[in-house]
C-alpha positions in Angstrom: 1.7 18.1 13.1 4.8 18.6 14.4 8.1 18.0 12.3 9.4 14.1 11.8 11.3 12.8 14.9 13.4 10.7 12.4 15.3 11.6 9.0 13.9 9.9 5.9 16.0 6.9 4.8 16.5 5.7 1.4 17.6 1.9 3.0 15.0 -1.2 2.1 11.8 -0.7 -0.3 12.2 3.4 -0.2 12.7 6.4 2.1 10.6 6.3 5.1 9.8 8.9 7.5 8.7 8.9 11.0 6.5 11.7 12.5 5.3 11.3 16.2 2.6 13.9 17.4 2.3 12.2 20.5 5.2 12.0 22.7 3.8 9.0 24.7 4.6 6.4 22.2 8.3 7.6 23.5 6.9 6.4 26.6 5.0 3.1 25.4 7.7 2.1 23.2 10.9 3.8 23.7 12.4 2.3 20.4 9.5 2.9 19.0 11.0 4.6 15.5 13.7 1.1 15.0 10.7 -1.2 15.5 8.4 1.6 12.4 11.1 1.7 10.5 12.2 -2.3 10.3 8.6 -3.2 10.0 8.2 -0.6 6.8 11.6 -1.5 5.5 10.5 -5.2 5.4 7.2 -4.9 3.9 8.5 -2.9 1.2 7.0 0.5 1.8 8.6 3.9 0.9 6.5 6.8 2.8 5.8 8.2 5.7 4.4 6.7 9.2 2.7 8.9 12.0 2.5 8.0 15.5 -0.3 9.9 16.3 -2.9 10.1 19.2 -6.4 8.8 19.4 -8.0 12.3 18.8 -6.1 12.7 16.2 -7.0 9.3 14.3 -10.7 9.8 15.6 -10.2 12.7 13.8 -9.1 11.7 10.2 -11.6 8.6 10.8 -14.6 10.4 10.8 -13.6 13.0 8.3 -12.6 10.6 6.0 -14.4 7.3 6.2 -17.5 8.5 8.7 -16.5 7.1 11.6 -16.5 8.8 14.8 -13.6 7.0 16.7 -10.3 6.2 17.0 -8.9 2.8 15.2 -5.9 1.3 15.0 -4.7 2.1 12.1 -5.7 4.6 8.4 -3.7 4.8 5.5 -3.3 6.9 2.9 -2.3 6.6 -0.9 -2.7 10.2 -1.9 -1.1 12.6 -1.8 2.1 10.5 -0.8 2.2 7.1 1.2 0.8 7.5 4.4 0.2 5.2 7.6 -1.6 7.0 10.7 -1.5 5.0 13.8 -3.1 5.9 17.2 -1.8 4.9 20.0 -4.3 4.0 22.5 -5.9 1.6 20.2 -2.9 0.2 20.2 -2.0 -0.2 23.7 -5.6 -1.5 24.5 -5.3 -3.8 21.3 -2.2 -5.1 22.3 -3.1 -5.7 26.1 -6.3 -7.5 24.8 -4.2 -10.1 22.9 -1.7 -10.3 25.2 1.1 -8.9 23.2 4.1 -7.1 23.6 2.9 -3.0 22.5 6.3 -3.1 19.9 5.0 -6.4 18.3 1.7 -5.2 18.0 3.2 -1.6 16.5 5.8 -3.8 14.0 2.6 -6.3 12.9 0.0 -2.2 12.1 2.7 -0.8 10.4 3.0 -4.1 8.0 -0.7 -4.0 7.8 -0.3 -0.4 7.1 2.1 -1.0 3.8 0.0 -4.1 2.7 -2.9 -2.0 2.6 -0.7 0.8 0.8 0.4 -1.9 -1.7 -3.2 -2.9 -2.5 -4.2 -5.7 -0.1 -7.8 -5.4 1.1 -8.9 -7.6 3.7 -13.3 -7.7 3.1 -13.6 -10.8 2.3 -12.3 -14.0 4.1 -10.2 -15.1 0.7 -8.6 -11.8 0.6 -8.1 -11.5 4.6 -6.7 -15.1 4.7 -3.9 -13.6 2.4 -3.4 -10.8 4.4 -2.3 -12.3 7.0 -0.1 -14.7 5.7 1.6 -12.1 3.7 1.9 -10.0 7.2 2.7 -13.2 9.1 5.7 -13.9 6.6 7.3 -10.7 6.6 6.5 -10.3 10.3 8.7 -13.5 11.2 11.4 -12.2 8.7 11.9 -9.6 11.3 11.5 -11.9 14.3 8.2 -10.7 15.6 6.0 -13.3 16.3 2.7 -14.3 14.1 0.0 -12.8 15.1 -2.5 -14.8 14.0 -1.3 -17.5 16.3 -3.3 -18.4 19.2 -1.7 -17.8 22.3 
């Protein structure tokens, strides 16, 4: 990986640091790092989030949960607080639902920190409270719910 694009902050729920290995999230989302950092800040997470490519995250996926393709998002507990986001599933994601890429980035890196803090989403009870935990702190940071149908 190459070294974080941002400093670590110690601002919100703990020091967060931003990594991009792929430069086209520049490209996708040129404020890309504000929107990672505001969405991490708000759900409380301290740690560090990657802005990685598809290969990458097809990568960790299969090595780590035997999956051989890209998704969204993977996080990691140990060794430190991790959230690994690829960004093609993201763009197509976010065209599918016909969101803007930086809503769809802020709403994963929530997921991301819910997931870090616990939250499990296999069964409808526990997915139901996902979201409305991500849909609170998601409109907290004006970034619309995205669990609303559009």
């Amino acid at each position: 990986m190459e070294p974080p694009s941002s400093r670590p902050s110690d601002a919100g729920g703990g020091a967060i640091e931003i990594v991009v290995t792929d430069p086209a999230w520049h490209r996708l989302i040129p404020n890309a790092g504000a929107i990672v950092r505001r969405a991490a800040r708000a759900a409380g997470m301290a740690g560090t989030v990657v802005l990685a490519s598809d290969r990458v995250v097809r990568g960790l996926n299969g090595r780590h949960r035997g999956r051989n393709k890209p998704t969204n998002v993977l996080t990691y507990a140990d060794p430190a607080p991790e959230v690994i986001l690829a960004l093609g599933v993201v763009r197509a994601e976010a065209a599918a639902q016909g969101r803007r890429p930086a809503d769809h980035l802020a709403h994963l890196v929530v997921h991301g920190a819910l997931h870090l803090g616990g939250a499990e989403h296999d069964h409808p009870g526990q997915a139901r409270r996902m979201e409305m935990a991500e849909t609170r702190i998601l409109h907290r940071i004006g970034v619309p719910n995205p669990w609303q149908r559009r």
